[in-house]
Every structure is written in C-alpha cells, then in structure tokens.
C-alpha positions as CSV (number, residue, x, y, z in Angstrom):
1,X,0.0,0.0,0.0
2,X,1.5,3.3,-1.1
3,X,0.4,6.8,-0.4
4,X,0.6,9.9,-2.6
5,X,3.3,9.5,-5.6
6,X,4.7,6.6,-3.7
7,X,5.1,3.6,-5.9
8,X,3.3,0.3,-4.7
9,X,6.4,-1.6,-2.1
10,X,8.0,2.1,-1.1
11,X,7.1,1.5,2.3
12,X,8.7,-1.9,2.4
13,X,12.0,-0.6,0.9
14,X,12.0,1.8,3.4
15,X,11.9,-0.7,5.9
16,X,14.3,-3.2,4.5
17,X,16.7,0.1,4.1
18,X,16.5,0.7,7.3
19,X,17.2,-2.6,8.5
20,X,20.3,-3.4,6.0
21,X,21.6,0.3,7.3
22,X,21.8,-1.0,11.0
23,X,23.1,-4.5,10.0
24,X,25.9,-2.9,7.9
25,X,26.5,-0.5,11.2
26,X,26.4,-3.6,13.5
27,X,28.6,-5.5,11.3
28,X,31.2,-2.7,10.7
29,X,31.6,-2.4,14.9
30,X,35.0,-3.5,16.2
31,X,35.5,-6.5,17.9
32,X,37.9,-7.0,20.2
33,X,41.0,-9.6,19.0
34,X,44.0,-11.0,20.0
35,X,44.9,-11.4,23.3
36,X,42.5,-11.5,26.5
37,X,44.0,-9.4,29.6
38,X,43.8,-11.4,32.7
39,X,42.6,-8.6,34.8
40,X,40.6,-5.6,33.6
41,X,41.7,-2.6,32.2
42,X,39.6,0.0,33.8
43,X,39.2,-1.4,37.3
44,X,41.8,-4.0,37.7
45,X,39.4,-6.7,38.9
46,X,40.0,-10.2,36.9
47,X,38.4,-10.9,34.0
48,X,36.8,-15.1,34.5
49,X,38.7,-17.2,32.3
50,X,35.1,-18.2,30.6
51,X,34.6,-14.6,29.9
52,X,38.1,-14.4,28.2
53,X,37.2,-17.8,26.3
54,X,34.1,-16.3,24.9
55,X,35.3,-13.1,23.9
56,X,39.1,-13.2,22.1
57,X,40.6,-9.9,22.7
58,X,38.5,-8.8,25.7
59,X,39.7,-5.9,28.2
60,X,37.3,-5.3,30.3
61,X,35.4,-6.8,33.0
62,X,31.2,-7.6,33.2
63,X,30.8,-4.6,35.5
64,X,33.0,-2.1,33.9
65,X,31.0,-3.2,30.3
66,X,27.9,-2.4,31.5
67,X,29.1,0.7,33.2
68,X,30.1,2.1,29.9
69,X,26.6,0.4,28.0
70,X,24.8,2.8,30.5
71,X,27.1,6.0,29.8
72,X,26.1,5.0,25.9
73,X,24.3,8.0,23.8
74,X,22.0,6.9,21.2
75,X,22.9,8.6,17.8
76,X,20.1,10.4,16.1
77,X,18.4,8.4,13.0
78,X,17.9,9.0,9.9
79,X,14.5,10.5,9.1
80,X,13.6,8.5,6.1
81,X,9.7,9.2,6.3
82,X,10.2,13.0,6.6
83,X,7.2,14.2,9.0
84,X,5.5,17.5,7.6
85,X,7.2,19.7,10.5
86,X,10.4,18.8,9.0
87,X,9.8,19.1,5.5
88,X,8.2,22.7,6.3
89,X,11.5,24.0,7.9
C-alpha cells in the first residue's frame, strides 16, 4: 500500500533500508581480537577465564562493560519518512 506518488512496495523498501543500514553498522563495529587481559583494564578486577574464552581480545570486565553500555548516547536516526514539521523547515 503506497500513499501519494509513492510507488506500490516504497514503504517496504523503506523498511528493508533501514534494516540493512543497522546490520551494515552492526557489522562494521569493532571486535575486540588478540589477546585477552587477565585482569581488567579499567578497574583492575579479573576478567573469569570463561569470559576471556568467549570473547578473544576482551579488556574489560562484566561490571566495567555495563558501566560504559549505560554511559552510551544513542545517535540520532535518519528521518527516512520525513514528517511535515520537518519538511516545512
């Protein structure tokens, strides 16, 4: 279902767009490699040696990951629909 001069599917590509945008983003990330520290690098604590089997290359602790998760800003999207307000502007 399309609206206005939308061709029939627009909203779907729109959709799958969006999706293949954050997959690329997701994919792109750095992972950690090479050599797991022992003990971590912010806090010193160690690092469980199932932790540093799991992740190759890992430098941080559990606590001092979610630390920095909650500190995380959220980037601002990409407006791909285009609400009236910001097409008026």
């Amino acid at each position: 279902m399309a609206g206005g001069w939308a061709k029939d599917g627009a909203v779907s590509e729109q959709i799958e767009a969006s999706i293949n945008d954050e997959l690329a983003r997701l994919k792109a990330r750095k992972t950690p490699v090479g050599e797991s520290r022992t003990h971590c690098a912010e806090c010193e604590e160690p690092i469980p040696e199932a932790r540093r089997a799991a992740l190759p290359g890992v430098k941080l602790c559990i606590e001092c990951v979610r630390e920095r998760d909650q500190q995380f800003q959220a980037r601002g999207g990409i407006n791909r629909r285009g609400s009236k307000d910001s097409q008026l502007k």
